[in-house]
C-alpha positions, 0 to 999 in steps of 0.5 A: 530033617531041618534042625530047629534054630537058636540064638546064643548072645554074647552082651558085652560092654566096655569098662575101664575094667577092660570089655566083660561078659554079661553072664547069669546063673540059675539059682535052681540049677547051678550044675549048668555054670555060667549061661549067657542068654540063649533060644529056640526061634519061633515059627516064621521068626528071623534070626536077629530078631529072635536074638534081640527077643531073647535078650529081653524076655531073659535079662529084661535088657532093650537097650542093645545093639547087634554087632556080628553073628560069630564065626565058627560059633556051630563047631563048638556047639554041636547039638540038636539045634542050629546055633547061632552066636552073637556079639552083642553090645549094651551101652550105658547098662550100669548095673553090676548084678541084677535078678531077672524073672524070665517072661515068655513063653519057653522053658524057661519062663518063671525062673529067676536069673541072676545077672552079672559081669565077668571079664572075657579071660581065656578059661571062661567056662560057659555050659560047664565047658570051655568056649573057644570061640569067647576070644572073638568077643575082644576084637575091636568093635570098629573092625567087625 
C-alpha cells in the first residue's frame, strides 16, 4: 500500500539576528508546540507545487523561493505519510508576528495561527520533539 504525500516547510529568512525559522502555534491547541506549515498533496498534485500551496493557504505568504528538499527529512518523521521537508526562504517578509486564518480545504481550514520568527538553536523543538535535521537549514544558501 502507497502512503499519502506531505509537504513540511522550513521558511527561513536572514536578519541581522542571524537566519530564524518561521514557526506558528495553534491557539486552540497548544499541546502541539511549535509547527512550521505542513500538508497532504491533492490527487495528481506534485510535490513543489503542494509545498508553495501550503505555505499560502496556511501563512498567507507567496513571496518564497524554493531552495532544496532536506535530506534524511523521512527518517525523523516516521508517520502514516510520506514526508517530505523543505527549505524555503521568504525574502523582504518584514513582519515579526502575524495571525493567519488557514483557507482550503483540509483539516485545518478556519483555524487561526499565529506566526513568528525564532532563531534555528539546537534545542528547537517543532511537534513537541526535537528536529535533528533544523541544522541543515544554517547551510550556506549559495552552496545548496
Amino acid at each position: 500500500m502507497t502512503r499519502r504525500q506531505r509537504v513540511v516547510a522550513y521558511i527561513t529568512r536572514d536578519t541581522d539576528r542571524g537566519r530564524e525559522l518561521l514557526v506558528f502555534e495553534d491557539p486552540k491547541h497548544l499541546h502541539m508546540g511549535l509547527q512550521v506549515p505542513a500538508g497532504r498533496l491533492e490527487a495528481g498534485e506534485e510535490l513543489e507545487p503542494a509545498l508553495l500551496r501550503e505555505i499560502a493557504e496556511e501563512s498567507g505568504l507567496e513571496n518564497v523561493r524554493v531552495v532544496r528538499e532536506l535530506p534524511g527529512f523521512e527518517s525523523h518523521y516516521k508517520n502514516r505519510y510520506e514526508n517530505h521537508g523543505f527549505h524555503v526562504v521568504v525574502d523582504g517578509e518584514r513582519r515579526e508576528e502575524w495571525d493567519h486564518v488557514v483557507v482550503g480545504a483540509g483539516d485545518d481550514a478556519g483555524l487561526t495561527f499565529h506566526y513568528r520568527w525564532v532563531p534555528i538553536e539546537a534545542d528547537l523543538h517543532l511537534f513537541e520533539r526535537p528536529h535533528p535535521v533544523l541544522y541543515r537549514l544554517l547551510e550556506p544558501i549559495e552552496q545548496v
